[in-house]
N, C-alpha and C positions, 0 to 999 in steps of 0.2 A: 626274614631269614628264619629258617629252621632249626633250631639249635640242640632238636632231639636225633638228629642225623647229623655228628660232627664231624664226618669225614665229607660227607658232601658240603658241609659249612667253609672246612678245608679246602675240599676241591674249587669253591667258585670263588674264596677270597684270595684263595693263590693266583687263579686266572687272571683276577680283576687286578692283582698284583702286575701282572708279567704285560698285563695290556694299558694300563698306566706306563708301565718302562718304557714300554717300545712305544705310544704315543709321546709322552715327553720327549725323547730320544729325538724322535721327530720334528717336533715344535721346535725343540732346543737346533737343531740344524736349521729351519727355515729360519726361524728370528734371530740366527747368531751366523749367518750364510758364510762371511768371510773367514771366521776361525776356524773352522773344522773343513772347510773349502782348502786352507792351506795346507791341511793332514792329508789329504788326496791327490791334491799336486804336486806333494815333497815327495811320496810314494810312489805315484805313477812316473814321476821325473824319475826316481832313481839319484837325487841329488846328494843324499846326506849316507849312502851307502857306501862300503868300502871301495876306496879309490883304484884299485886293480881289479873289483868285481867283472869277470867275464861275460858276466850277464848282464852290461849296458845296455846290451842291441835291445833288450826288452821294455828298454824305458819309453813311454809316451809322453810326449813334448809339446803339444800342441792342444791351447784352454779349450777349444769347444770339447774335445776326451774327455779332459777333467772334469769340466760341468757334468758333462753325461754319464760320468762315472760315480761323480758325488749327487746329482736328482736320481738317479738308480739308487743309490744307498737310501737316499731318504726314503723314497716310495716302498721301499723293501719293510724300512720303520712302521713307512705309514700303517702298509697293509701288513707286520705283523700286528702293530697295534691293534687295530680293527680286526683282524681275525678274533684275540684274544678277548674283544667286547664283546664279541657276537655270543664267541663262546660263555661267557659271563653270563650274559641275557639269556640264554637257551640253558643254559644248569640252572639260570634263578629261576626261570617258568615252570622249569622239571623237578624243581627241589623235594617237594613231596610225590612225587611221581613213581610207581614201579620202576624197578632197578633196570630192565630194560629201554623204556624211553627216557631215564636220567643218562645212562652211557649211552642213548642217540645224541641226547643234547649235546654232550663234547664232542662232537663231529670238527669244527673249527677248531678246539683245542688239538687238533692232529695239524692240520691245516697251519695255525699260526707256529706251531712246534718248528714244522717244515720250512717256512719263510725263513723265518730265524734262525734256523740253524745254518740256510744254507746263504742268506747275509753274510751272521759271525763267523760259521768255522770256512766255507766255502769262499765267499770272500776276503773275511780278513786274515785268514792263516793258508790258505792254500792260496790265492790270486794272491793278495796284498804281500803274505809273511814268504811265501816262498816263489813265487815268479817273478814280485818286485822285491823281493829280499829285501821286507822292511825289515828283516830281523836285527841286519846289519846297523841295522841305523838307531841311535841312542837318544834320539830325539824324537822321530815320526813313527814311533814304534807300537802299534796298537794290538799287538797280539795278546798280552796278559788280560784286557780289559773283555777283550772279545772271549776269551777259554774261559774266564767268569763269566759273561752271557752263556756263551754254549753250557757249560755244568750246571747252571741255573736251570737251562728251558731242559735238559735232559731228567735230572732231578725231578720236576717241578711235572713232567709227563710222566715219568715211571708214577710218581706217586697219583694223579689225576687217572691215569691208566689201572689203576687198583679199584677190581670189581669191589661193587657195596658189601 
């Protein structure tokens, strides 16, 4: 690492950060399949939601959904994870690089921004928080953990998006 350039030191430790997360995230759903399996079934059911919600008809009741709606989330994990290593790799090679092929190298950091944001906020606050109205529900409620991911990846791009 280069440490006479600290905002590029910045840029690829944050990355290397954000693509840790979103592999863990990852890992942690394939090797712990049934727990978090249950957070997407409770959701997609509609089961723990206000009992007069008019918005039953939208519930999904039937596992092979839920499976495919919980292996879509992982994969989402997976490949932001892997965006954000790439992106890692390609700012480490460009580290002493002209400031034009250093802001080539974060190409994937746009890339993995996008997965993720549209995972957290597109998934779990628009599909999950408002069409299954996890909001409602005081137990399967995954909206706060997700608005901390999205301000994260948003943060964490405005400042990686700052010319050298």
């Amino acid at each position: 690492m280069t440490l006479d350039r600290p905002a590029r030191t910045a840029k690829i430790g944050m990355t290397a950060c954000l693509a840790a997360f979103a592999i863990l995230v990852c890992l942690n759903n394939l090797t712990d399949y049934g727990d978090n399996f249950a957070f997407v079934r409770h959701v997609l059911s509609m089961d723990s939601v206000f009992a007069d919600n008019r918005l039953l008809w939208r519930a999904v009741t039937v596992p092979w959904a839920w499976h495919a709606a919980y292996l879509s989330i992982i994969a989402a994990e997976g490949l932001t994870g892997a965006l954000f290593a790439c992106a890692t790799w390609q700012m480490l090679r460009q580290r002493t690089a002209a400031a034009a092929q250093f802001a080539a190298a974060k190409r994937c950091v746009h890339y993995g921004l996008l997965v993720g944001f549209l995972l957290w906020f597109l998934g779990f606050a628009v599909i999950g928080g408002e069409w299954f109205t996890m909001w409602q529900s005081r137990i399967w409620n995954g909206q706060e953990p997700a608005f901390r991911f999205c301000l994260t990846l948003i943060a964490v791009g405005l400042y990686i998006n700052q010319p050298d």
